[in-house]
N, C-alpha and C positions, 0 to 999 in steps of 0.2 A: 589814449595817448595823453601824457603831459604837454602842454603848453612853456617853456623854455624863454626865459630873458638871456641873451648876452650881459654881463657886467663883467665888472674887475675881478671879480672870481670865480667866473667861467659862467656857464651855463646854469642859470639857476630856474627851479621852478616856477611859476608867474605866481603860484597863490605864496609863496615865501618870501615876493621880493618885499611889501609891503612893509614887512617884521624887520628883513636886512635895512631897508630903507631909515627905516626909527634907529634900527642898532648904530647903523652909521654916522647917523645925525649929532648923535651923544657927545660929551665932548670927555675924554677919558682924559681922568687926571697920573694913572698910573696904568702897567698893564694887568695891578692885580684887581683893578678895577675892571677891564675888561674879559676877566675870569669870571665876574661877580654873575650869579645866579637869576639876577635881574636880567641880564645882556643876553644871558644863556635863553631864559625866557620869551625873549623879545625875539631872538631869532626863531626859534622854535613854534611859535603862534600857539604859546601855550593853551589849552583846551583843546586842539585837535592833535600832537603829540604827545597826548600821554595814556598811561595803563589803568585803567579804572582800578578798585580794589580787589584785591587776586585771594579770590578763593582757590580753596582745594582742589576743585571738579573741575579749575580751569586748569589746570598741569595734568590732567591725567598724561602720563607716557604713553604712547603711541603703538611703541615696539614694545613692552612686555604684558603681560596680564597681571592684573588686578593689583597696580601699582600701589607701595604705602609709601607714607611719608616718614622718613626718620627725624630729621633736623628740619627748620627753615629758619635765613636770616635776610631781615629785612633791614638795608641802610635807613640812619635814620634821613637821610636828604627823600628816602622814598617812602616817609611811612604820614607824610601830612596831606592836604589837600591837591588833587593837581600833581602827581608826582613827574620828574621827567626821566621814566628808570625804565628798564627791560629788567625780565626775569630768564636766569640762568640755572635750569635742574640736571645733575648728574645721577643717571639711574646705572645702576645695577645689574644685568640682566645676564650676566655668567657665572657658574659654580667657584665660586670662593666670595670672601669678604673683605671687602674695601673698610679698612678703620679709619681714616681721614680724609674730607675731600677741603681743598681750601682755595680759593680766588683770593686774587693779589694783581691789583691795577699795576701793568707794565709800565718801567721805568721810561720808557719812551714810545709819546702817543701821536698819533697822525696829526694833530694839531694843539699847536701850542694856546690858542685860544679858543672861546665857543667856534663848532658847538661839542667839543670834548669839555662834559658837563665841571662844573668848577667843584666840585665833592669828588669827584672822578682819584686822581693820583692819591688819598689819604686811604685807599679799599684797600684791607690787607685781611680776612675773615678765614681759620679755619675752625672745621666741622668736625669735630672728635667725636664719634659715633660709629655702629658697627654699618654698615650699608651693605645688605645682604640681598640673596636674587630676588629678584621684582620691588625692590623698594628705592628711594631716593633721596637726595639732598636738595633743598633749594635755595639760590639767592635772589634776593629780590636788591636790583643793582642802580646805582647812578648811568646811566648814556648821555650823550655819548661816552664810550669809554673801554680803553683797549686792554684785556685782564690776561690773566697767566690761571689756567683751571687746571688741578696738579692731585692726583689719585692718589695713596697709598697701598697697592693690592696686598692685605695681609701673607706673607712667605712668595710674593713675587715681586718684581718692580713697579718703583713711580714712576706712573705716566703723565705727561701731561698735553694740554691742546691753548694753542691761538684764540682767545674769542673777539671781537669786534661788534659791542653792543650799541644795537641802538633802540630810541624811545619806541616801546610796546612790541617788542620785539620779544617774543616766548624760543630760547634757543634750548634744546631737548639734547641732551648730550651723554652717552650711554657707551659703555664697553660689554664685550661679551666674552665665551669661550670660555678658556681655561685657567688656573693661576698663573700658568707660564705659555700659553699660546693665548692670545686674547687681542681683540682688535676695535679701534676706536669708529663710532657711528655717530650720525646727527639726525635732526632734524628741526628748519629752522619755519617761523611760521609767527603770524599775528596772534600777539596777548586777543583775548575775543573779545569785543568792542573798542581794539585799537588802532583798526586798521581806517587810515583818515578818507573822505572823499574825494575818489579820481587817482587813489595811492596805489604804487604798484603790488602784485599779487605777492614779489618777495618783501621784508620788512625791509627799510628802509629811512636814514631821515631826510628831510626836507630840503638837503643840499645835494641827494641821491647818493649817500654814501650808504652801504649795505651792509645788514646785519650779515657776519660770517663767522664762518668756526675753520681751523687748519691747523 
């Protein structure tokens, strides 16, 4: 069980308040300073929020056999030291092919300042590739951060899903079936060495808002 402070923004976790506590203290000269990466940082407790370096054998897909990789793109906000990003993979796993998968940070996010990451609104990434059965896409993404993940099924419809990322957060997101009967699946789960100490079993960040797909 989490331990829980009351403050001005509800119920926060006690190992977080520390980080809010600094964030707070700052004195912001604008609010796009308080978008800034730093602040993001500070609330975050950077080193125990984030996704170590993501190999290939950490995505394997869950639900198909012997998964390949077609594409991967990596923000650059997530490709330096310490990143504060989740990874989002769209697999494959029904007879026809998907020729484009593309993420695109929604126009309107759950919070206007951290810890909706300040990289977060400029994500706009499609994947022009064939994405055939058992194989996938990946992004390696800014969190907090609320995207638009949008298919192409070659001679059927765009589909698209809700995602709601957050730090180390591995969201596994896959369709199945036919070109024209086909239905969307998930599965959502800690990047492996991301899940922090005393965190709960679903991902989650530090203000207990939770990774989700819809």
């Amino acid at each position: 069980m989490r331990n829980y402070l009351k403050t001005a923004l509800g119920n926060v976790p006690l190992f977080a308040t520390a980080s809010l506590a600094l964030a707070a203290s700052m004195t912001l000269s604008s609010p796009a300073v308080a978008q800034s990466a730093s602040t993001a940082e500070d609330v975050y407790e950077i080193g125990k929020w984030v996704i170590p370096t993501v190999g290939l054998t950490d995505l394997a897909i869950d639900a198909i056999s012997k998964p390949k990789q077609v594409k991967r793109y990596t923000h650059p906000a997530c490709a330096g030291a310490k990143p504060i990003c989740g990874v989002l993979v769209y697999a494959n796993a029904g007879g026809y092919t998907v020729t484009s998968v593309s993420v695109k940070a929604k126009s309107s996010q759950p919070f206007s300042t951290p810890p909706t990451h300040a990289a977060c609104a400029a994500v706009n990434r499609k994947l022009k590739a064939d994405v055939k059965l058992n194989t996938y896409d990946t992004f390696v993404l800014p969190a907090d951060c609320a995207y638009k993940l949008q298919i192409n099924i070659s001679g059927g419809p765009k589909k698209d899903r809700d995602v709601f990322l957050t730090p180390g957060c591995l969201v596994q997101a896959y369709t199945d079936g036919t070109t024209l009967q086909n239905e969307w699946h998930k599965k959502i789960k800690w990047m492996k060495g991301s899940k922090p100490e005393g965190g709960d079993d679903s991902p989650d960040d530090p203000l207990g808002n939770k990774c989700s797909v819809s």
